[in-house]
N, C-alpha and C positions, 0 to 999 in steps of 0.2 A: 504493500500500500504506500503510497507516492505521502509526504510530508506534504499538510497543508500549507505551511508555509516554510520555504525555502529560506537563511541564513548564510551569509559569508561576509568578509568584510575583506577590503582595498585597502591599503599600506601607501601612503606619499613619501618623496623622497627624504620629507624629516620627519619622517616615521608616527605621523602622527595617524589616525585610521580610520576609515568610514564604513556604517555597519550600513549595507543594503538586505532591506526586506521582500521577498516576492511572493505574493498569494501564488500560490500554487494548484489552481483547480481548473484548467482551462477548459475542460469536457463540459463546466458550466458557464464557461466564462468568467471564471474564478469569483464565483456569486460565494459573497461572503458566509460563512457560516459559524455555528458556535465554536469550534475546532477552532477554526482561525481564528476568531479573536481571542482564547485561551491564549494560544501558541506568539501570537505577538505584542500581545500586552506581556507575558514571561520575559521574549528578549529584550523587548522596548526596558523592559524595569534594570536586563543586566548593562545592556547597554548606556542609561542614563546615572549608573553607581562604578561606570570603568572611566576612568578620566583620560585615557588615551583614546578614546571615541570621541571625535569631535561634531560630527554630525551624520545624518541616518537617511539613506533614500529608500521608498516605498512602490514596487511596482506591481504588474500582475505577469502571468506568464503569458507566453503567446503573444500576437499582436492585435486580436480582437477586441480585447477588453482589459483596461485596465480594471475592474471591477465594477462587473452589471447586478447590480443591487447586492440583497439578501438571497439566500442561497434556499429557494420552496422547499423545498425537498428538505430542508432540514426545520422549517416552521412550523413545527407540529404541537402546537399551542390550544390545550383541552380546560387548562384552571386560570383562574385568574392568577393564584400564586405564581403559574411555573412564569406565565409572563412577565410580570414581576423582577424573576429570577431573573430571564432573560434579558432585560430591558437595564437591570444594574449589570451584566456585565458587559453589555456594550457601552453603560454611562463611563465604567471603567478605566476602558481602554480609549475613550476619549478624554479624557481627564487625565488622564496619560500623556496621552500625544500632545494637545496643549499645553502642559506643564512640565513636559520633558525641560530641560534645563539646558536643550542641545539642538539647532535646528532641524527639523524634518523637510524633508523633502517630496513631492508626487509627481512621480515620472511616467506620464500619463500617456498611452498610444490605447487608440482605439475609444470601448465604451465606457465611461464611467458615469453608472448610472446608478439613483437610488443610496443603501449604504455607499456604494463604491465611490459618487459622490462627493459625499458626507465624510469619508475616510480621508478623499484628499483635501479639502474642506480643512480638517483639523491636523491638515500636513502648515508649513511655514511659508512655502511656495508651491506652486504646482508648473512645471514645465511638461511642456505637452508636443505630441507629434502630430503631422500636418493632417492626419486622416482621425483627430482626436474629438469624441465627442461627448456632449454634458449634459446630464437630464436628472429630473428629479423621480417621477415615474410611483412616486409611493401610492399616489390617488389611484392609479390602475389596477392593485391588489387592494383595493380598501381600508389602507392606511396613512399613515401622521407620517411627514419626514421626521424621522430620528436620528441618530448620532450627532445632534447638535446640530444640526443643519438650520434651525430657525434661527441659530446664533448666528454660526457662522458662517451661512450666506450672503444676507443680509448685509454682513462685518462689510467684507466684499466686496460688493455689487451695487450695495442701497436693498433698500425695502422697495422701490418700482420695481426694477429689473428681479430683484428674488420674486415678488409675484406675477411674473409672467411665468417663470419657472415652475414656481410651487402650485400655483392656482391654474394655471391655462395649457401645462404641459411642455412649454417652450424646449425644445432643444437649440442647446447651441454648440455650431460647429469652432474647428478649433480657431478660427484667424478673429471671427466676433466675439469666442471668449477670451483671446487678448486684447481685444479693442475694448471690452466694455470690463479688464479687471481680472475674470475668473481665473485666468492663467495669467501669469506672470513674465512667459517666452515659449518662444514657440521654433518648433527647429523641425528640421523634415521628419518624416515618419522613419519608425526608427532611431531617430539620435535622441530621444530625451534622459536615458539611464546617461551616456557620456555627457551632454549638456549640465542635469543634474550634478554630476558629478565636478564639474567642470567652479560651479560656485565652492566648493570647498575653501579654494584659496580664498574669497571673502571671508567667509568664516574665523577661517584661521585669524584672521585679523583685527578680530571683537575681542575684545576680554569678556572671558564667560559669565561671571556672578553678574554683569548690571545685565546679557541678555535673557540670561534665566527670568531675573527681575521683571523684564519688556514683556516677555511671556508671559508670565504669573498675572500681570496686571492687563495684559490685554484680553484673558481670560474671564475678567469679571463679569460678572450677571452669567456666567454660561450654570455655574453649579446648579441656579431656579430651576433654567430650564430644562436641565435634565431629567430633574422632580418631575417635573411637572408634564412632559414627555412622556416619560416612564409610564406613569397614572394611566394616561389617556390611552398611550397606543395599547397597553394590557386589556384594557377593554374593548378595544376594536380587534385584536386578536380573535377574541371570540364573535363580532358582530359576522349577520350575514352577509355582510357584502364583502366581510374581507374574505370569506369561505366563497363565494362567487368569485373574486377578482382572481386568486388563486386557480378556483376551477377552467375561467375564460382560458387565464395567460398558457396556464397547462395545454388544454385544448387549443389553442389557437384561434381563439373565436371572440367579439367585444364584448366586455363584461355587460351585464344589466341589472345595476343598481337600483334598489328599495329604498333606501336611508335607515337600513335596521342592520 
């Protein structure tokens, strides 16, 4: 069985080191799952306590998708508790990645939609390749964008542009989500892992404790909305339309919505 998520890290010539992350599940499009965020909230915590890590890039495998949401097949959500459950460990490992104390990076080719999103969202940059594209897509399974994404899209983009996204569907391709923000740089299809990589040398060049600092505070108001995220998508787990929206996207067919 293939490692959800992939680890190794790159050595520069004054030996200082960068930990790259890859979901590893391309058979779904590396549609996140509970596995996965165990597996990278674990290195993200070794990697943010090694001081010889200076900063972290985040990818998917394959060139389809950097990561196309949440993973169905593994949302098998029957109590309100277990959702619950669920829903604090993805608060987790966002709370994580924003207050890592180390920049993160999202080196985005392909889809990232939904979680996959939202992952790179609570990345520090996102550089993206020329065929990269960005959606929020939670309203088509009958649910809330999660992992912080009412935080930090918004952060972003503004509150217009997040509601074309969140409310209307909006996809954006990659050359508009650098015009309007989302991405940060943009390089041909293919070069964002080297791109990303490529910013190290800035890094290098901060003194750590006031960036940590930049982070911690640019974080604020995110811990509400996690609460309060949490709550709501738990009970839409169980609602019928998110058991429709699920059934549709399985089958291939457009969901049809009740409001229950």
């Amino acid at each position: 069985m293939n490692a959800p998520v992939l680890f190794e890290e790159k050595t520069a010539a004054n030996g200082t080191r960068f930990g790259i992350a890859t979901l590893n599940s391309p058979q779904t499009l590396n549609g996140l799952s509970l596995e996965m965020v165990d597996a990278l909230a674990a290195q993200l915590d070794a990697w943010a306590n090694d001081p010889g890590v200076v900063l972290v890039v985040l990818q998917g495998a394959g060139e389809k998708a950097f990561c196309a949401g949440g993973d169905l097949g593994d949302m098998r959500v029957t109590e309100l508790a277990a959702g619950r459950a669920r829903m604090q460990d993805n608060a987790r490992l966002v709370r994580q990645m924003v207050r890592m104390g180390k920049p993160l990076i999202a080196a985005v080719e392909g889809w990232a939609v939904g979680a996959g999103l939202s992952v790179a969202l609570a990345c520090d940059s996102i550089v993206c390749g020329a065929g990269a594209r960005f959606a929020a897509g939670f309203g088509k399974v009958g649910l809330l964008a999660d992992l912080g994404q009412l935080h930090t899209l918004p952060a972003r983009i503004g509150w217009g542009r997040a509601r074309q996204i969140l409310m209307f569907g909006q996809v954006v391709e990659a050359e508009e989500a650098l015009r309007i923000g989302l991405a940060d740089r943009l390089c041909a299809a293919g070069g964002a892992l080297a791109m990303a990589l490529e910013l190290a040398g800035r890094v290098e060049q901060q003194a750590p404790l006031p960036l940590a600092m930049t982070k911690a505070l640019l974080a604020e108001g995110l811990d509400l909305l996690l609460e309060r995220e949490g709550e709501l998508q738990s009970q839409l787990f169980l609602s019928a339309d998110h058991a429709e929206g699920k059934a549709a996207f399985l089958a291939k067919r457009p969901p049809v919505f009740r409001g229950n």
